[in-house]
N, C-alpha and C positions, 0 to 999 in steps of 0.2 A: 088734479091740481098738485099735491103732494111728490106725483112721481116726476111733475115741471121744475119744482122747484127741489126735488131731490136731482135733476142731469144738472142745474145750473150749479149747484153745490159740487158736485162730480169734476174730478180732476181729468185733465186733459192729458192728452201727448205733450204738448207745449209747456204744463205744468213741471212735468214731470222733466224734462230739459231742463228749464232753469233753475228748477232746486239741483239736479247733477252737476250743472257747470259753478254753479256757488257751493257745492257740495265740497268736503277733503278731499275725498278720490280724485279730483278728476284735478284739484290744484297739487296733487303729487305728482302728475305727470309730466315729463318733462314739458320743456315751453312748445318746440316743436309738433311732438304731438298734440301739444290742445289748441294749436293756431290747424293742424290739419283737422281736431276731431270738431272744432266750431266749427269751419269751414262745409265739412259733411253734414253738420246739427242743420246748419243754416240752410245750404244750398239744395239737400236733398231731403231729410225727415222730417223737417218742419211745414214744406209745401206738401208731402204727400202723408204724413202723419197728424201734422200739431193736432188737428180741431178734434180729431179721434176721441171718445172718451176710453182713458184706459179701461173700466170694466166691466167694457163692448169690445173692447181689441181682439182680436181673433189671430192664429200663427195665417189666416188667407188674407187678411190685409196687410202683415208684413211678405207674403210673398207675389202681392198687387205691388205694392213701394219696390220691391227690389226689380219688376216687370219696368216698372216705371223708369223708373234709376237708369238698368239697362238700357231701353228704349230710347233713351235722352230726352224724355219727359220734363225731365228738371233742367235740362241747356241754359244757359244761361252765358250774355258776355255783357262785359259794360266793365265801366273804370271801378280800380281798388282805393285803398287808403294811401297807397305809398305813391310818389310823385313819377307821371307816367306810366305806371301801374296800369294792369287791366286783370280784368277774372275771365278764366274761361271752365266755364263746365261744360262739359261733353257729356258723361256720365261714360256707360259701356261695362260689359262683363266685371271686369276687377275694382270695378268705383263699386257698382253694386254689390258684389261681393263683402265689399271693406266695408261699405256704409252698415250693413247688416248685420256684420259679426261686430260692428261698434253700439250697433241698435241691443243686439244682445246683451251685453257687458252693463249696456244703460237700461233695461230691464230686471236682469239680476241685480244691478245696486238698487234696482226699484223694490224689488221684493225683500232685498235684504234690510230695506229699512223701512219698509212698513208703507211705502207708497201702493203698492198692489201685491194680489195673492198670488198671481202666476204668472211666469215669464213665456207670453205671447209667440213670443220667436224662437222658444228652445227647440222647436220641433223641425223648424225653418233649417233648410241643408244648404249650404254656398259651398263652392268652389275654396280650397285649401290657399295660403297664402304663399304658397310655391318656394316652401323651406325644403333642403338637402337634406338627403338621409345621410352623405357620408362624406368623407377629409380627404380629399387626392392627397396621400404621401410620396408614391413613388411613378416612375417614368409607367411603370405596367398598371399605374390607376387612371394614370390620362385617360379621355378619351382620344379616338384614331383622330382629332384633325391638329390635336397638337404636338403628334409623334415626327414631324418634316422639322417643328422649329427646336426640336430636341436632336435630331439626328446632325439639322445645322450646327446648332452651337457645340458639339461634339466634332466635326470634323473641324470647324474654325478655329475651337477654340475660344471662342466669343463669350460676352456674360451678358453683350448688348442685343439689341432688337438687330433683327435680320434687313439686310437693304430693303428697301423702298423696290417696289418694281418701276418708278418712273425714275430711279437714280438716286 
């Protein structure tokens, strides 16, 4: 009886979303990011996380959500809020990816403030968000497919884009 009415007491996935999104952190972001980071709270780790109790959460049911996510488990289309509008979620490798390392960030603010002891996903590995290691400075840092419109604009002369091949 006790340990019923201790899970009913017990904080959710879902919980722990709306305290982040009414949280500081997450109103310091700019606007952009928190119309995309609602958009992934709602369309993907809320249907495959919310009812979860966080401390039951395990790093294998964040990497079931991110299966899922992939999968297009979460799909979804139908009308938005803006006039003509529509939503489409797909999901696929990089939604997943991004929904996880966002799920991340919303578990460390969890631990950091006392909603749970350990972050669930820390252990959870995705896919890198496909940042450059270096700064093309010079013609010998190009890569070979843009050494033709360099060699162009050096015999022309030109500073403009190369003809069109249909004229």
């Amino acid at each position: 009886m006790e340990e019923k009415r201790s899970l009913r007491e017990s904080l959710t996935v879902n919980d722990l979303l709306d305290a982040y999104l009414k949280g500081g952190k997450f109103a310091e972001k700019a606007q952009s990011t928190r119309d995309i980071d609602e958009g992934r709270i709602k369309r993907h780790i809320r249907p495959t996380l919310g009812t979860k109790y966080l401390h039951k959460l395990r790093a294998e049911d964040v990497r079931r959500a991110f299966a899922e996510i992939r999968d297009g488990k979460t799909a979804a289309s139908g009308p938005s809020d803006k006039p003509r509008g529509r939503i489409r979620v797909k999901g696929g490798e990089g939604t997943a990816a991004a929904t996880v390392r966002l799920l991340k960030a919303i578990f460390s603010w969890g631990v950091s403030e006392g909603y749970m002891e350990a972050n669930p996903a820390a252990t959870v590995s995705v896919q890198g968000t496909g940042t450059r290691d270096a700064t093309l400075k010079t013609a010998e840092d190009m890569p070979d497919c843009l050494r033709p419109l360099t060699a162009w604009r050096r015999s022309t002369g030109s500073d403009g884009p190369p003809p069109t091949p249909l004229g």
